[in-house]
N, C-alpha and C positions, 0 to 999 in steps of 0.2 A: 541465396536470395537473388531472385532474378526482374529485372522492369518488365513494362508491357512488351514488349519483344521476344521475352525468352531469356536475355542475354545477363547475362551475371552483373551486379553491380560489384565492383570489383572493391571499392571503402568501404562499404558494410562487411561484405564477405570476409575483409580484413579483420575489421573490428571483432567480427563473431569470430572466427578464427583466434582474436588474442582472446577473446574470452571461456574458451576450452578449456583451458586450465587454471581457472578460477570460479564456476559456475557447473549446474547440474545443466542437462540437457534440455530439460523443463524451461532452464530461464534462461540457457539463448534462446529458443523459440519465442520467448515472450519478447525477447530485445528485437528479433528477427522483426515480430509481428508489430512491433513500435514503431523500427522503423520504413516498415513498408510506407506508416502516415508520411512520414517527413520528407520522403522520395515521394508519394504521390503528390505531394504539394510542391516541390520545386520543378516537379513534370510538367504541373498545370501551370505554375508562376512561370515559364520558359526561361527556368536559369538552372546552375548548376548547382550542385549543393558545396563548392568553395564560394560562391559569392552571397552562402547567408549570411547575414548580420545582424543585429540588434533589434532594429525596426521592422527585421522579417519575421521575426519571434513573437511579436505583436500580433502581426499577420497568421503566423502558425496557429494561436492560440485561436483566433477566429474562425480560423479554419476545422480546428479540430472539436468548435463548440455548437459546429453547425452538419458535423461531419454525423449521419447515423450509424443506429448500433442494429445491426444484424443479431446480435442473438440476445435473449430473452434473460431479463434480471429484474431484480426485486427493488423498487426504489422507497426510500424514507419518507420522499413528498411528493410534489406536485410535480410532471414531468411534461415535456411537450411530446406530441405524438405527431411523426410525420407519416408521408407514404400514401396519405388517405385513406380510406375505408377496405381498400379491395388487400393494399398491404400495408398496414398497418405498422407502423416501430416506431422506437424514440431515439435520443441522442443519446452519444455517449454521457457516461455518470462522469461527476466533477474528479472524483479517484480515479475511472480511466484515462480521462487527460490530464493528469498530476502523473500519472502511471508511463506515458508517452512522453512528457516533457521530460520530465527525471531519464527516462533511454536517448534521446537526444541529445542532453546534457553532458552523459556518459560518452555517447559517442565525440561529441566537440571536443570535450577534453582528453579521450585518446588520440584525435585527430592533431590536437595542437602539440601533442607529446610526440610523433610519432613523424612530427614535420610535413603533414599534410593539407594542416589547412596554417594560413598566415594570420599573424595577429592574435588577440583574446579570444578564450569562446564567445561567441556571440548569447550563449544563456547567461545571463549574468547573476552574479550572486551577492548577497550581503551582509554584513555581520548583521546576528540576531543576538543581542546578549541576553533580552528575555528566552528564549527558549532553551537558554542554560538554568532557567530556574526551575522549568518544569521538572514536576517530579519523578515521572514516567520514564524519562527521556534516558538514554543509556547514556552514561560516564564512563569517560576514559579512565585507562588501569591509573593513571598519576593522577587521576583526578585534578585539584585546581593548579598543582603543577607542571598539567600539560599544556602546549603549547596550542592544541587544539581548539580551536573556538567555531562555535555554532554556525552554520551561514543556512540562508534563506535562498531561495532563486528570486526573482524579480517577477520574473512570468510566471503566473500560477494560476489555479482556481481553487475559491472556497470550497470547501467541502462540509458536508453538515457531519458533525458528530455520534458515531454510534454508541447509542447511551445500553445500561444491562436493562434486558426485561424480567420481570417475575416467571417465575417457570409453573405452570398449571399443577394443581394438586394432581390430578392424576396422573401425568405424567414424571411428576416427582417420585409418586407411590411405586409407579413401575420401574422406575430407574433404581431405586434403591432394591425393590423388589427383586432385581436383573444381578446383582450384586451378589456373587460366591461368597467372598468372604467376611465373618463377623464385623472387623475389624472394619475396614473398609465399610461397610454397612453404616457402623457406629462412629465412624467421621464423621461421614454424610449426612445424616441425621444432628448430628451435634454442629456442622456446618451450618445447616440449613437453620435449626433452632438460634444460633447464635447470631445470624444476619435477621433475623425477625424481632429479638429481644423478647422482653419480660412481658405477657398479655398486660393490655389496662388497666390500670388501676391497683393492679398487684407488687409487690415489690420482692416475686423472685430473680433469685439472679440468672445472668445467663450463663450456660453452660461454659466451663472452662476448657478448649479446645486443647489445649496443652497437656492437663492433667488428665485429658484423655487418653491423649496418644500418648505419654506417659505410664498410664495404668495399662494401658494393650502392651506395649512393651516387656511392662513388668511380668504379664502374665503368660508371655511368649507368646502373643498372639498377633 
């Protein structure tokens, strides 16, 4: 990772370096690409990246909600389009700057391990004990006997929620279609009937997904 000069930033390089042997090469590039943000903003802020703090993280977030997006993505809603007519783009999505602060994050806290930068991170974080309740959410192997507990960062942004969409019958038909084996076939199909339920007004039951894959078993297939 090099600044506008050419010349290596020598704490990133670090950071990416300890992260070789933890990481595929796919996502240091992605940490690399994070923190270009957080060097391009302490470029322009004319300070160094030891003297961020708290109230710079404020600042970073603003930064990064006004910063645009060069390449081309799919948004849920309403988005602002900068650039003008001649070049046209939007800003980053609320996931890419969740995606930038969470690399930042990381890097503060190998810096403060690492005795490079003094004091707390400046991301700060905070016990969330609801999103211990979420369902989804992955559980330590001790579960409530871990010491483990949920934290939140302080700086963030909303992000809207990707909900499931219904998938097209004919698309369905070719998917299943596309399908070598019986079995596999005969999930799908029994998947698919079992998330739709019993037509109106009727009272069959839905198919039993179990005693399916149960029955294919049975019959070696």
């Amino acid at each position: 990772m090099v600044d506008g000069d050419g010349q290596p930033v020598a704490a990133a390089c670090r950071f990416l370096d300890h992260l070789v042997d933890r990481g595929s090469p796919h996502t240091i590039c992605a940490y690399a690409y994070d923190l270009r943000r957080l060097f391009t903003f302490v470029a322009a802020e004319g300070m160094d990246w030891r003297e961020f703090r708290g109230p710079d993280a404020l600042r970073l977030l603003a930064f990064l909600r006004q910063a645009p997006s060069r390449r081309p993505a799919q948004r849920l809603g309403l988005t602002v389009v900068v650039g003008g007519p001649e070049t046209p783009g939007s800003l980053l999505a609320p996931a890419t700057v969740n995606q930038i602060l969470a690399a930042v994050s990381s890097f503060y806290d190998w810096a403060v391990v690492a005795e490079e930068y003094d004091g707390d991170s400046p991301m700060q974080k905070r016990l969330d004990p609801a999103l211990a309740r979420v369902p989804d959410r992955h559980q330590p192997f001790m579960g409530r006997a871990s010491r483990q507990q949920p934290t939140r960062r302080t700086v963030t942004v909303k992000q809207p929620r990707r909900l499931p969409r219904p998938v097209d019958e004919v698309v369905l038909e070719k998917f299943i279609g596309s399908l070598k084996r019986l079995r596999a076939r005969t999930a799908t199909a029994s998947l698919n009937a079992d998330a739709r339920g019993p037509p109106e007004g009727t009272a069959t039951p839905r198919p039993d997904v179990l005693a399916t894959h149960q029955a294919d078993a049975a019959a070696g297939r």
